[in-house]
C-alpha positions in Angstrom: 14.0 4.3 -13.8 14.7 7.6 -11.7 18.0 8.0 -10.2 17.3 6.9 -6.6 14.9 4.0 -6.9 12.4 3.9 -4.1 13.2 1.9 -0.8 9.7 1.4 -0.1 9.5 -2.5 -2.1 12.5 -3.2 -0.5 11.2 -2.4 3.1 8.0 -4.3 2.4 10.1 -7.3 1.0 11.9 -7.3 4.5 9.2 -6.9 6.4 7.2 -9.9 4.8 10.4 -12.0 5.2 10.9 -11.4 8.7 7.3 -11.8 9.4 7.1 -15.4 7.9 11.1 -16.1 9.6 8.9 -15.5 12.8 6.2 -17.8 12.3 3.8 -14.5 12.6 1.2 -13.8 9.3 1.8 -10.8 7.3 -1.3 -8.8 7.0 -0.9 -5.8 4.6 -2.6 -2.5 4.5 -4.0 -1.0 1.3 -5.3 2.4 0.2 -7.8 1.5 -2.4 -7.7 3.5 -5.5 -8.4 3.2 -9.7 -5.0 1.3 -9.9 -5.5 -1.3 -7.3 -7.3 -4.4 -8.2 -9.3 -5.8 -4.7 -12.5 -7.4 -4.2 -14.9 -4.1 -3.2 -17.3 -6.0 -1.3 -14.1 -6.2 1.4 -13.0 -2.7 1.1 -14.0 -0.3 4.2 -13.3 3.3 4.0 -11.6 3.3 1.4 -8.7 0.7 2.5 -8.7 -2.9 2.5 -6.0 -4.9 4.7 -5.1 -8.5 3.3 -3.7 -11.8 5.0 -0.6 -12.3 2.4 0.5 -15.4 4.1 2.1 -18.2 2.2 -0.7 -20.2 2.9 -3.5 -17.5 2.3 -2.4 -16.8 -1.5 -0.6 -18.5 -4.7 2.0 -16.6 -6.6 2.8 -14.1 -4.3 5.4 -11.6 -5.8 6.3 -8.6 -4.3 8.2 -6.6 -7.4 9.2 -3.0 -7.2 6.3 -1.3 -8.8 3.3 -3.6 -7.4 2.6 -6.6 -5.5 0.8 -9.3 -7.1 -1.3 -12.5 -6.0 -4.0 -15.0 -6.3 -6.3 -15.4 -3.3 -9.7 -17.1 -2.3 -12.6 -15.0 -1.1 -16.1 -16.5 -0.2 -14.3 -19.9 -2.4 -13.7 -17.4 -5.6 -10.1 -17.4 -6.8 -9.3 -13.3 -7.0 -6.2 -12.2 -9.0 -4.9 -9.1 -6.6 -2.5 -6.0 -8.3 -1.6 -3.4 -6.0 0.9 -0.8 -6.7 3.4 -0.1 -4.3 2.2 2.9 -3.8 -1.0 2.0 -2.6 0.8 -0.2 0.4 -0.2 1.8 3.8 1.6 -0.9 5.5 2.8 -4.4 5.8 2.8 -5.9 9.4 2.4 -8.9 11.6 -1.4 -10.0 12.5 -0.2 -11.1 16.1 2.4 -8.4 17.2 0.7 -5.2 14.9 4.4 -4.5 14.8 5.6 -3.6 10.9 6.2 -1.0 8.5 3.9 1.8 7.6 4.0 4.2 5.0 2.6 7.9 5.0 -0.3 7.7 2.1 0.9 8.8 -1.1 -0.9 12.0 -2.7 -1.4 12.4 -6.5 0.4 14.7 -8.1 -3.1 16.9 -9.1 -4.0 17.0 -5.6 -0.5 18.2 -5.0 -1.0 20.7 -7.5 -4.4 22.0 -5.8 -3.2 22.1 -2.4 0.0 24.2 -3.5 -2.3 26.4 -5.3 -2.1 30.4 -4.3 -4.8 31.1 -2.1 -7.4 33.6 -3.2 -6.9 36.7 -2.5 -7.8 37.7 1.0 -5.8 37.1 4.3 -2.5 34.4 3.5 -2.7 30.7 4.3 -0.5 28.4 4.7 0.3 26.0 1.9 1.4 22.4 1.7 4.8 21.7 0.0 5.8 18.6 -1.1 9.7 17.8 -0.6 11.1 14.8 -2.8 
């Protein structure tokens, strides 16, 4: 464990909490990637948003590294893993109001966008800051 543990589980553990306090359902946003486990047919553009209501899955958990769940689609129980960092938001279906998170980029397309430019006139470059 690094140092400074992420806040971002934390957040979406709030965020679920005070969506079910307010009788609202929490809907979250997912960027779809090899580490997320969704059902495809559902996923549009590459992200998928889910209903993570009490009453919409069974064994919810939202841990620090993923959220996990069971949930029905088209009758077909559907064990659900995504990684935290997948989560492009968790928010309230009737308000829209929540938390959303900037999408996370790997670290090899980090690498490639910091890349020196070829040669030729300088552009700008991205720089991550941790």
């Amino acid at each position: 464990m690094s140092a400074s543990a992420s806040t971002k589980p934390y957040m979406l553990r709030a965020i679920y909490e005070w969506c079910v306090d307010n009788g609202f359902t929490p809907y979250l946003a997912v960027a779809v990637d090899i580490n997320t486990r969704v059902p495809m047919g559902y996923v549009k553009d590459g992200e998928i948003v889910l209903n993570i209501n009490h009453s919409a899955t069974r064994d919810l958990l939202i841990g620090n590294e993923a959220i996990s769940f069971s949930a029905r689609f088209n009758g077909v129980s559907t064990a659900i893993y995504v990684p935290v960092d997948a989560v492009r938001g968790l928010f309230a279906r009737e308000s829209g109001e929540g938390l959303f998170f900037d999408p996370v980029v790997p670290d090899a397309a980090v690498a490639s966008v910091t890349a020196p430019a070829p040669a030729g006139p300088k552009k700008p470059t991205l720089h991550v800051v941790k």
